[in-house]
N, C-alpha and C positions, 0 to 999 in steps of 0.2 A: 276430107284430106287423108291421107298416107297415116298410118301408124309409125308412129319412130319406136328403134330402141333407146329408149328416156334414161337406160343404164349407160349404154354405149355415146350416147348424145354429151352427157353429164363428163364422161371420160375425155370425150376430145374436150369439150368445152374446157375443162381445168387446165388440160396442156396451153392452152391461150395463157395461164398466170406464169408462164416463164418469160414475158417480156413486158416491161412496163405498158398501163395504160395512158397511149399518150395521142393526144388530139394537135396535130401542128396544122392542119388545115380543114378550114370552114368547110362540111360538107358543100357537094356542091353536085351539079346534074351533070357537069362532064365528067371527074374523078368518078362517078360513079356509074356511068355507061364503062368505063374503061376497066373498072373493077369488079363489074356483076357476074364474073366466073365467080364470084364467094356466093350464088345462091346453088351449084350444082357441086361443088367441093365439102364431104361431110368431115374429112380429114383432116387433121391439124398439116402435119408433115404433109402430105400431099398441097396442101393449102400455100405453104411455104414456097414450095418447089414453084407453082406457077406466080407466085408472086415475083420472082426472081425472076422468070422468064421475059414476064409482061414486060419489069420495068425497064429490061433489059433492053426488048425489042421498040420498046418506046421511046429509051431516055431520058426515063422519070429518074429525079431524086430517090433511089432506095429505100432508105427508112422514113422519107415523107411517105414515099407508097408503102410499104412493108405498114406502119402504122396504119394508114387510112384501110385498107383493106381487110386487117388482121381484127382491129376495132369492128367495121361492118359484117364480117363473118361471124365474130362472136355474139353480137346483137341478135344478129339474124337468127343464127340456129337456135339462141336462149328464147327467142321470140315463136322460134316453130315450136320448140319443147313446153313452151307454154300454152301455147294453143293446143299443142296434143293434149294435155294434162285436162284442160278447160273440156277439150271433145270427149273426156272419156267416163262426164260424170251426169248423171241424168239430171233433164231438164234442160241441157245445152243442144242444141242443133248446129250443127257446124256450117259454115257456109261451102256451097257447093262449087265456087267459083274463085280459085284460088291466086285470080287475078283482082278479083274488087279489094283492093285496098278501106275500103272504108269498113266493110264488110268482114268478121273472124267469124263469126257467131251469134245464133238466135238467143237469149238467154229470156227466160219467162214468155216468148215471142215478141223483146225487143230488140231492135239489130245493132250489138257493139262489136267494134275495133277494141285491140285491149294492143294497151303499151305497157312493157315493162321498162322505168326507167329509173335510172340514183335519186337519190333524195338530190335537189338542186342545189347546189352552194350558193347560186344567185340570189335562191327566192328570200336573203335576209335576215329570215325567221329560223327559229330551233322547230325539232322534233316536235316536243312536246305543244307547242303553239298550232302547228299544223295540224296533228292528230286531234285536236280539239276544235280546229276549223278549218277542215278540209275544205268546204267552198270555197275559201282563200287560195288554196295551195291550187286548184283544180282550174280556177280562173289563171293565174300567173301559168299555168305552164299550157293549157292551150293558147294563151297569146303569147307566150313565147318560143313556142314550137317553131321548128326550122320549117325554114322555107321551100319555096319552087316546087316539087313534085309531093313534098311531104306532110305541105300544110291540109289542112283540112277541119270543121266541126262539126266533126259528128258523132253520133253517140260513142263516149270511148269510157272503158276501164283501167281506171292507172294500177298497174303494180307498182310500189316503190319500193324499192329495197335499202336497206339502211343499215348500217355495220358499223359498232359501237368503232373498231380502232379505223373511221374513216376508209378502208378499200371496199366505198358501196359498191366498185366494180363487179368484185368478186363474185357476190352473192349471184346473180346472173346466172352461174354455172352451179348453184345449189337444185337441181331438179327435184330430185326428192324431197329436197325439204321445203322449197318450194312449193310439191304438188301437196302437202301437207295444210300449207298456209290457203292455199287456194279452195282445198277441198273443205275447210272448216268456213270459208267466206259465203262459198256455194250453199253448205247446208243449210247457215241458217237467214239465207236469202231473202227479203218481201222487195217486193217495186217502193211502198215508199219510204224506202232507204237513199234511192238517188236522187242526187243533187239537180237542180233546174237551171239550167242558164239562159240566157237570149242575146247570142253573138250576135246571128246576124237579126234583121227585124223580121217579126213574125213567123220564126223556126224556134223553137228550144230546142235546148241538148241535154240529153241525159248523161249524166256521167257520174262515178263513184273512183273512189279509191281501197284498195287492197293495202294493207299496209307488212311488209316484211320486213321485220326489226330483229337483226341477229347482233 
């Protein structure tokens, strides 16, 4: 994949914290054929402008779309800066196919997916309970991953990010410190560190969690 600038990445990303993070509609496979200009837009303010455009020539509710959009942008590109950060440390193999969703990276020559997502308000539990039994936490949210084009199990590494005054939004846009937390995971790495599941029958999934607690 492409080398980002993780400085310049980092800088748009923050301009996204000038408007609340706000989820009014269920993702979903039409809003987001109609919103996937957010994977060629690196700009915040550029970003804006065609959001305005779309919903314009569409007749979308504005700030249902302005949110939906503005949200997947910010995902997205936190999600590419983190996979640059992962490609850039040895022992990773990037995958060469920047359409396999299932697919980020070889890590030890096993093939993970890595999501960066908030600590969940659903999953019921505190912090401190899940950091102590991530197979818990790792089961609840591959079966509670979204649906239609998104679901899937297969080998994944969770980042979770976690920020004591609650805006686990936020962190997303921390790269640097970020690539910190990332790079100290990487170092001191062995295989049976990950977790075993059996979603479906007679497949396991590998999977761990990264933990980012600011």
């Amino acid at each position: 994949m492409k080398n980002l600038d993780l400085i310049n990445s980092e800088e748009e990303l923050k301009k996204r914290w000038e408007a609340p993070y706000v989820w009014d509609r269920k993702q979903n496979d039409l809003w987001d054929k109609q919103s996937n200009f957010i994977y060629e837009i690196k700009n915040w303010e550029l970003l804006k402008e065609k959001i305005a455009i779309v919903s314009s020539n569409h007749n979308l509710d504005k700030q249902d779309f302005f949110n939906y959009c503005s949200n997947r942008w910010y995902n997205f590109q936190s999600a590419m800066a983190v996979e640059n950060i992962f490609s850039g440390f040895d022992g990773i193999e990037p995958s060469l196919n920047s359409r396999n969703r299932l697919l980020d990276f070889k890590l030890s020559g096993i093939d993970f997916d890595h999501k960066t997502s908030v600590y969940p308000k659903n999953f019921c539990k505190d912090l401190q309970f899940a950091m102590k039994n991530p197979e818990e936490l790792i089961s609840w949210l591959y079966q509670n991953q979204s649906t239609q084009q998104r679901q899937h199990f297969a080998n994944r590494l969770f980042l979770i990010v976690y920020a004591e005054d609650g805006q686990h939004w936020k962190l997303k846009a921390e790269i640097s410190w970020l690539k910190g937390i990332i790079g100290a995971y990487l170092n001191s790495f062995k295989t049976d560190q990950l977790k075993k599941f059996e979603f479906r029958s007679g497949k396991t999934t590998l999977s761990d969690i990264i933990w980012a607690v600011k």
